[in-house]
N, C-alpha and C positions, 0 to 999 in steps of 0.2 A: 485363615488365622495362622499364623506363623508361630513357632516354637516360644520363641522370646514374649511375644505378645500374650499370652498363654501362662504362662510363668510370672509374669510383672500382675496381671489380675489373681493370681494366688498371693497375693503380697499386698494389692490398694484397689484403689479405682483407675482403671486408663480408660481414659475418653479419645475418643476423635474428634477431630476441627472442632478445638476450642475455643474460643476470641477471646482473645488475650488484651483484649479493650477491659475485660471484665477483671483482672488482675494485673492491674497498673493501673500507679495513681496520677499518670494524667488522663487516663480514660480512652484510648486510642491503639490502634491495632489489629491486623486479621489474625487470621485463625491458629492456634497451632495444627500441626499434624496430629501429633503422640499427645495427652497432658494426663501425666501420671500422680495420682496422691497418695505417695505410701505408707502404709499405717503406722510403721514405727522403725527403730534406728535399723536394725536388723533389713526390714523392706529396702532401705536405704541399701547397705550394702549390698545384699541380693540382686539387687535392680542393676548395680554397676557391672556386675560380673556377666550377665545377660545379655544386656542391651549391646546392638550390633557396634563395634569399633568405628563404622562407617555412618552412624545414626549420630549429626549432631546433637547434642546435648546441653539444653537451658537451665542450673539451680535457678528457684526462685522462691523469694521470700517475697515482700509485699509488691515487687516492682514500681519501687519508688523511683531508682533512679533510671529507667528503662524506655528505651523508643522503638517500638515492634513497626514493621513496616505492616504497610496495609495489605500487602499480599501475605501475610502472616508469615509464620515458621515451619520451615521443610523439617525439623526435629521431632526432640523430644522433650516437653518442659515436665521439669519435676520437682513439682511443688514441695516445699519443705517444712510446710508446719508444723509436722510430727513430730521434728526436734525443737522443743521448747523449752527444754529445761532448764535450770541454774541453781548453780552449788556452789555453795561456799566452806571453802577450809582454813580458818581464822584470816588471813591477809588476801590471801589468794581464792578468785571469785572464777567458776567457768561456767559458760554459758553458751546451748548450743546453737548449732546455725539458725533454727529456724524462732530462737528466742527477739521479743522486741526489744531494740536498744534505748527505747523508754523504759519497758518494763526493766529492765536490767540495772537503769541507774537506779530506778525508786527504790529497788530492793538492797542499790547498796547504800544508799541512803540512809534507808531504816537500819542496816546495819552498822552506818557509821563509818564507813571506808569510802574514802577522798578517791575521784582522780577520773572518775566517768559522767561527771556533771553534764558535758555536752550531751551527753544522750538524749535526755532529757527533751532534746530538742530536736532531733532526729525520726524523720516516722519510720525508719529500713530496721530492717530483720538484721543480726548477726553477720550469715552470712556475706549477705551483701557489704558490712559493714568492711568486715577483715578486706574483702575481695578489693574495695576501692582505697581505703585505710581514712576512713571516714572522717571528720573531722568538725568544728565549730567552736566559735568566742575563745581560739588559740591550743585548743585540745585536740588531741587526735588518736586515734586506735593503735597507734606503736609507742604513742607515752609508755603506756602498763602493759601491753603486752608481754604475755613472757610464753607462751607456745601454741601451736594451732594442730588441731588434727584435723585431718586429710582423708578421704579416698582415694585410691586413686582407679586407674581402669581396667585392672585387674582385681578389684574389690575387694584391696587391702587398705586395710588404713594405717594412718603413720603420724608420727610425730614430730611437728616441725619446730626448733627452736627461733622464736622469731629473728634471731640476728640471720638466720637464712633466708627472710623473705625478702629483702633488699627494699626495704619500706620507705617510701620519700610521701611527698605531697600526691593524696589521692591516687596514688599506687602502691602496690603486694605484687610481689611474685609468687605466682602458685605455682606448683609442676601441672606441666600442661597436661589437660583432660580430668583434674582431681576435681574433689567438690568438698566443701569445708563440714565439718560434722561438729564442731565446737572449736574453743579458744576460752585459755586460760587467762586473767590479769593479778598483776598484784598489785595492792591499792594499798592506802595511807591512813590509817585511824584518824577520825577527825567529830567533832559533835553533830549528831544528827541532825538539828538544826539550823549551825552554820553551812552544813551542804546543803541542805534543800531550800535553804535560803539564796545560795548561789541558783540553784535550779529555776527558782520564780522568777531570779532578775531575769536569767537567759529565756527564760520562755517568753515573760515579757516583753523583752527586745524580740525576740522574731515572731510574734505574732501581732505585732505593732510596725512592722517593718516590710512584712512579708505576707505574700496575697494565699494564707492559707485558706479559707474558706471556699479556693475555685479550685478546681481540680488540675494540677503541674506533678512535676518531673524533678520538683529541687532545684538545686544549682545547675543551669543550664552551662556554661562556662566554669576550666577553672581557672583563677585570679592572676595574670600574669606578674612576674617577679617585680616587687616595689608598687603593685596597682592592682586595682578590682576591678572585674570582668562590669559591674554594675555601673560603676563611674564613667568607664569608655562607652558602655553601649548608650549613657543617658546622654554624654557628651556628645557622640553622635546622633541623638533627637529620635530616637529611636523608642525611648517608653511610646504604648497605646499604640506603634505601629499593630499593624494584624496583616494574617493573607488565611483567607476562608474565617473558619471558625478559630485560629489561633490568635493569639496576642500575647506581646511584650507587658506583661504587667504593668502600667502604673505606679504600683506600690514599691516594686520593686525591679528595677533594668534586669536584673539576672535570672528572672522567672518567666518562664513559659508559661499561660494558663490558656484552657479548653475551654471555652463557652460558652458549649453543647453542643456544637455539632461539629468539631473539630475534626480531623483526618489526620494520619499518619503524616503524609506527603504537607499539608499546611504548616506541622509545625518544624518540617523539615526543611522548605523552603524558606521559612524565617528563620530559621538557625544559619541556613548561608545566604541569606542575607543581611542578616547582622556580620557574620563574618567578616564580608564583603566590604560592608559601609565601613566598619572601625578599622579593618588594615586600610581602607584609600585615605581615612582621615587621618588618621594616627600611627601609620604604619605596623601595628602591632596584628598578630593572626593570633585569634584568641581560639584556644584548644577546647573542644566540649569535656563539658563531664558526665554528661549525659550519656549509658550505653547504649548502643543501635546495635538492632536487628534487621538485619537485610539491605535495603537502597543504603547505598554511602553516603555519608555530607559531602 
């Protein structure tokens, strides 16, 4: 037992080879090495200041949008549930990394503050949320935005005014090695009603649309400029394709779904193979959105 390893269990639980099939939501994946759960924010920064500079490092929240290879993670994944919180100060709502971006809208909802509707429709943590710059039905995480705090690998934290994170489509810039411990917005007064009324139609439409009941990964693709990654891949005849236990949804071209007894490596070889077929048809190379751990696409 090492110094570091020693210290991080005065702080949470750290387990060994953990399958990280069991946290992600498409159900796939080997082992971690490290998988740390620290009791609270403090644990958080504690853990940063410890952990070797040379130990990669996994946040994770629900690993919605995640693809672990089968040979698992030489790392360290550090679960981030313990930051769940959400405050609000009249306009301005903050909410920590490891808070859901469901839960997040409802509450602004009840309180009558416009502008995070999409949530609603999102099943990822915070975290994850800021990291990709999340987005759905034309909303996105740098709308409202207005700051994020940070660790970073000296286990300070910092305040990042969002017009630093260089925020586009499904991208944030963090400083490299940081991990997100919340994010602030500021939202727009509006009747409690007519928001959550917006929230039903969008839930509506994507679980009318989209094969939530099987276990995926979200948007597997993101939507190239003037077109949707959904329309190309059904163009190329590609819905109900499978290789093992994976498959192109039906319901939806841009979804991955597990079967049950899917593999890392299946649903990775349908990912370049979809690639594949829609640049020879269409000439376009549709970019994942999906993040991987380990084998490359």
């Amino acid at each position: 037992m090492t110094a570091w390893n020693v210290q991080l269990k005065a702080w949470g639980a750290l387990r060994e080879n953990e399958s990280m099939a069991r946290h992600t939501t498409l159900g796939v994946g080997g082992p971690a090495r490290w998988y740390f759960k620290p009791e609270n924010r403090d644990a958080v920064i504690h853990a940063m200041k410890c952990i070797p500079s040379d130990l990669p490092l996994l946040p994770l929240g629900r690993g919605s949008n995640l693809l672990v290879s089968d040979d698992g993670f030489s790392g360290l994944v550090m679960d981030l549930s313990c930051l769940s919180g959400i405050y609000r100060d009249g306009k301005q709502v903050t909410a920590e990394a490891g808070a859901r971006m469901n839960k997040l809208s409802q509450r602004c909802a009840d309180a009558g503050l416009a502008g995070l509707e999409f949530m609603a429709t999102v099943p990822g943590d915070m975290g994850g949320g800021i990291a990709m710059n999340a987005g759905a039905f034309g909303q996105q995480v740098s709308d409202t935005l207005q700051w994020v705090e940070v660790v970073n690998i000296d286990g300070e934290s910092v305040r990042l005014d969002a017009k630093m994170l260089d925020m586009a489509y499904r991208h944030t810039r963090l400083p490299e090695g940081s991990l997100v411990l919340s994010a602030c917005f500021e939202l727009q007064p509006d009747e409690p009603e007519a928001i959550k009324q917006r929230m039903r139609t969008m839930r509506k439409k994507r679980s009318s649309t989209q094969p939530l009941e099987k276990p995926n990964c979200g948007s597997v693709f993101k939507n190239p400029p003037g077109d949707h990654a959904a329309r190309l891949i059904e163009a190329a005849g590609l819905k109900g394709f499978r290789v093992g236990g994976a498959c192109i949804s039906a319901k939806h071209a841009n979804f991955i779904i597990n079967e049950g007894q899917a593999r890392s490596s299946d649903v990775r070889e349908l990912i370049r193979h979809t690639r594949q077929t829609v640049e020879q048809r269409f000439g376009i190379r549709l970019e994942p959105e999906v993040c991987t751990l380990g084998d490359k696409l």
